[in-house]
N, C-alpha and C positions, 0 to 999 in steps of 0.2 A: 225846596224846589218842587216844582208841578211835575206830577207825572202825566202823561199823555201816552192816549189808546194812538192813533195811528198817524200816518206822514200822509202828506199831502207830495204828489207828482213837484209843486211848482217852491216845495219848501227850498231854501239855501241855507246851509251848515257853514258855523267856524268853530273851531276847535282850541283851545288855550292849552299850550304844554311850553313850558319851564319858565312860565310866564309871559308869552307870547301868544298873539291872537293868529289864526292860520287860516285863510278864508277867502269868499266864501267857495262852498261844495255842496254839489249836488249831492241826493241820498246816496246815488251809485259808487260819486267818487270816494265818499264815508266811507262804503262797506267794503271798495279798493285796500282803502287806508286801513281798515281793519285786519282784511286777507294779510296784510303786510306785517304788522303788527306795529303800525307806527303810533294807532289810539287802540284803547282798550275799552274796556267796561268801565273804569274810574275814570277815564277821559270825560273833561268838560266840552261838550258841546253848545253850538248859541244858535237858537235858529229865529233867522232874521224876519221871516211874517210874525210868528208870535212874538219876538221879543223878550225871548226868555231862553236862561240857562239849564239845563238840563245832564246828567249825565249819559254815556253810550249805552250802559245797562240800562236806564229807566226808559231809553224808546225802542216801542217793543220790534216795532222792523229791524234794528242794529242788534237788539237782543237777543231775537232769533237767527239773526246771522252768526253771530258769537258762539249762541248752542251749539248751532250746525257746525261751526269749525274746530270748538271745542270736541264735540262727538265724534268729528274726522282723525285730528291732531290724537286723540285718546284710542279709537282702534288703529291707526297707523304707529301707535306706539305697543299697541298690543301684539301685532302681528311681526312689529322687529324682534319682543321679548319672546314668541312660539319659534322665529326662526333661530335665535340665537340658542333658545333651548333644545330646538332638536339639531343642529346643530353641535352643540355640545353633546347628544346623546351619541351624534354617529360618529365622533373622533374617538368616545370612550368605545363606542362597540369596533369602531377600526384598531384602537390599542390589543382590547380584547382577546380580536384573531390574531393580529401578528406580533404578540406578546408569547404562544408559547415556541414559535419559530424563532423569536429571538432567543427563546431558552433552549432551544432543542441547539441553534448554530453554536451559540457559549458554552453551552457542554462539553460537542463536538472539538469546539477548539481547545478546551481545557483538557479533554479526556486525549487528543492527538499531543498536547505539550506534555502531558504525563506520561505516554506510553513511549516519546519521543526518550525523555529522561531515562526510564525505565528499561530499555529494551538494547539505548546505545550499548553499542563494546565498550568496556571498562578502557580506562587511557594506556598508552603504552607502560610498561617497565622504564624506561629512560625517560619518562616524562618530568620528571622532578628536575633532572640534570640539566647544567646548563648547555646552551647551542653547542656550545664547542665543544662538548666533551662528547658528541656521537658526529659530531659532523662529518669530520675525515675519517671515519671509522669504514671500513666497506667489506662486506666479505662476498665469498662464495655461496653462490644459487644452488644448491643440490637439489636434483629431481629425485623424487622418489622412486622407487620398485615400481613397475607395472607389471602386471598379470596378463602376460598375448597369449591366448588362448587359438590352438590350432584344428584343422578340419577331425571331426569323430574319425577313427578307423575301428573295424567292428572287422571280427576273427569269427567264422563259422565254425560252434563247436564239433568235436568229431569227440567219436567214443575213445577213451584212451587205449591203449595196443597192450600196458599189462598194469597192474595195479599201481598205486601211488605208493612209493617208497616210504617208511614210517618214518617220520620226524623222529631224531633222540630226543628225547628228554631226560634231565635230571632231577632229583631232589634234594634240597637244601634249606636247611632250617625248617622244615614241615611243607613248603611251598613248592610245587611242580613248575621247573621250568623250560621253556624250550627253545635248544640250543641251535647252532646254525643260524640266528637272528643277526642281520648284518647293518650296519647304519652309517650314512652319509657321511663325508666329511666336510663341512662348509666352504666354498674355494675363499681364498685367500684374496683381498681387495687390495691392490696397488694404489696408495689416493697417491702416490707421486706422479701417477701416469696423468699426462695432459692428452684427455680425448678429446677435445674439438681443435687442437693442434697436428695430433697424428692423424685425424681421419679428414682433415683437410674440411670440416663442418657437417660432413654428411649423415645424415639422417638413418633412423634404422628403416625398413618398409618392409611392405608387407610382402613384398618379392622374396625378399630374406627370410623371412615366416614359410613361405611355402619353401623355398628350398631346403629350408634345415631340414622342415618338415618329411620335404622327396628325399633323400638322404636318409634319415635314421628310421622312418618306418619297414624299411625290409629288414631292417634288424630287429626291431622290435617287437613286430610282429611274429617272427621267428622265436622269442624271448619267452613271448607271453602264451603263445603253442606248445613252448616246451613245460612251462610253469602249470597247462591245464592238464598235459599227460600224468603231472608229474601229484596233482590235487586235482578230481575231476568238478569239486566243488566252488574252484577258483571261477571270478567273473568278470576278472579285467578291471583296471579303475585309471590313472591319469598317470602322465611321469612329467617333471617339471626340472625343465634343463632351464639351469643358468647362463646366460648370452651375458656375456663379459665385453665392454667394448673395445680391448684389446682386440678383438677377431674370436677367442675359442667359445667352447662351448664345453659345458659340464655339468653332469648329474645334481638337481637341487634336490628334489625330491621323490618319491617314488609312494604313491596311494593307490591301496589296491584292496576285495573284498575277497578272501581274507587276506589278510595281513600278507606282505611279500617274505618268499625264502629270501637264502642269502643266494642261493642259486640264481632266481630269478633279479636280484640286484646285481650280482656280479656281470650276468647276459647284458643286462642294459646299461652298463659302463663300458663295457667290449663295445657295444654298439654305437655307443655315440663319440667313442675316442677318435680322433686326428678327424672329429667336424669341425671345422671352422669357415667365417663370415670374414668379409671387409669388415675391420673397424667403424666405426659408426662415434657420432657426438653425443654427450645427453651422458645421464645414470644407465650403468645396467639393470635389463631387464629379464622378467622372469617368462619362460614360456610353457604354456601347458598342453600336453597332447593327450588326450582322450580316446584309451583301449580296449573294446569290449567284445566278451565271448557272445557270439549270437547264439537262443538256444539253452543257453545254462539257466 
């Protein structure tokens, strides 16, 4: 076949593809057909002034249209490959960042299911057992001891009026002891008694705190004036009556700096004998009053 430098405005094109003639066309509608990609470069073409066959690559007007779309088609395939690759750069730098958040929340949840495990209460004692064998089971609620702690009362020292009478002491086995030391007897706890039946549910208060309170402080006080005549070194310390919720009331304890005679024990069992309260619901409680020499 002839190659040929240029087209002529008035040439007509036909085209032979899959053994078919397709025609004629103008140069314009050619370069249509190639935009298209319905002829290529191996496309036979026939152009009708000269009479001859030719291919779309050997005319160089169709040739240059070709480059040119070739050129187009190759950077528009260049610029999908930069977009796909960055792209691809910024999902791995978005993993990046929220890759150590994802490890820091998985910690978080792993380190709460361990501390979860770890820190639970251990299971009941009757966990093993079957339902039935604690179900009908029920006992009794017991409240514990409480500690009512009542208003300071504070004794202004005086000089004592004649010396402190000498404690006996004895000795025994090599050891000095000293005698007249006196000690409490624990009161005795009735559990047959049903207090929230006798006291009709009532409550202990703090009404009852002050009255015991107003009640055995003039004796007490009296107690603990006689105990500093008696050691001018004495400084008062606490005395701790048992509130039973029968209604009485009884010496628990007696703390003092120094140590209490038996003298000053005995003063303060006189002192609080035939006090008694309404009965009240609940455990008994303990109540403490606080005695001090001002001054010492």
């Amino acid at each position: 076949m002839t190659r040929i430098v240029a087209d002529d405005a008035l040439d007509r094109w036909m085209y032979r593809k899959h053994g078919m003639d397709f025609g004629p066309f103008t140069s314009r509608e050619i370069q249509g057909l190639i935009q298209k990609r319905d002829i290529w470069a191996d496309t036979e073409v026939y152009n009708q002034r000269k009479r001859q066959w030719f291919r779309v690559g050997e005319v160089p007007r169709f040739k240059e249209y070709i480059d040119e779309a070739t050129r187009k088609e190759a950077e528009e395939r260049r610029r999908r490959e930069i977009a796909q690759d960055t792209e691809v750069v910024e999902r791995q730098a978005r993993r990046s960042r929220h890759l150590p958040l994802a490890l820091g929340g998985a910690l978080a949840v792993v380190g709460g299911v361990v501390a979860f495990f770890l820190l639970r209460p251990p299971p009941p004692v009757l966990a093993g057992y079957p339902a039935h064998y604690y179900r009908d089971l029920s006992f009794q609620v017991l409240s514990p001891l409480h500690e009512l702690k009542a208003e300071p009362i504070q004794i202004q020292a005086e000089e004592p009026a004649a010396p402190a009478p000498q404690v006996a002491r004895r000795r025994t086995n090599g050891r000095t002891r000293t005698t007249g030391e006196a000690t409490l007897a624990a009161p005795e706890l009735d559990l047959s008694y049903d207090a929230a039946a006798a006291s009709g549910g009532r409550e202990l208060t703090q009404q009852d705190i002050g009255r015991i309170q107003q009640s055995v402080t003039g004796g007490l006080v009296r107690c603990f004036r006689a105990e500093y005549g008696r050691n001018p070194d004495f400084e008062g310390g606490t005395v701790h009556l048992y509130l039973i919720n029968k209604g009485s009331v009884a010496v628990s304890r007696v703390r003092t700096r120094p140590n209490p005679s038996s003298e000053l024990i005995g003063c303060i069992k006189a002192a609080t004998t035939g006090v008694r309260l309404a009965p009240f619901a609940g455990a008994n409680q303990i109540m403490e009053i606080p005695i001090y020499i001002q001054g010492s």
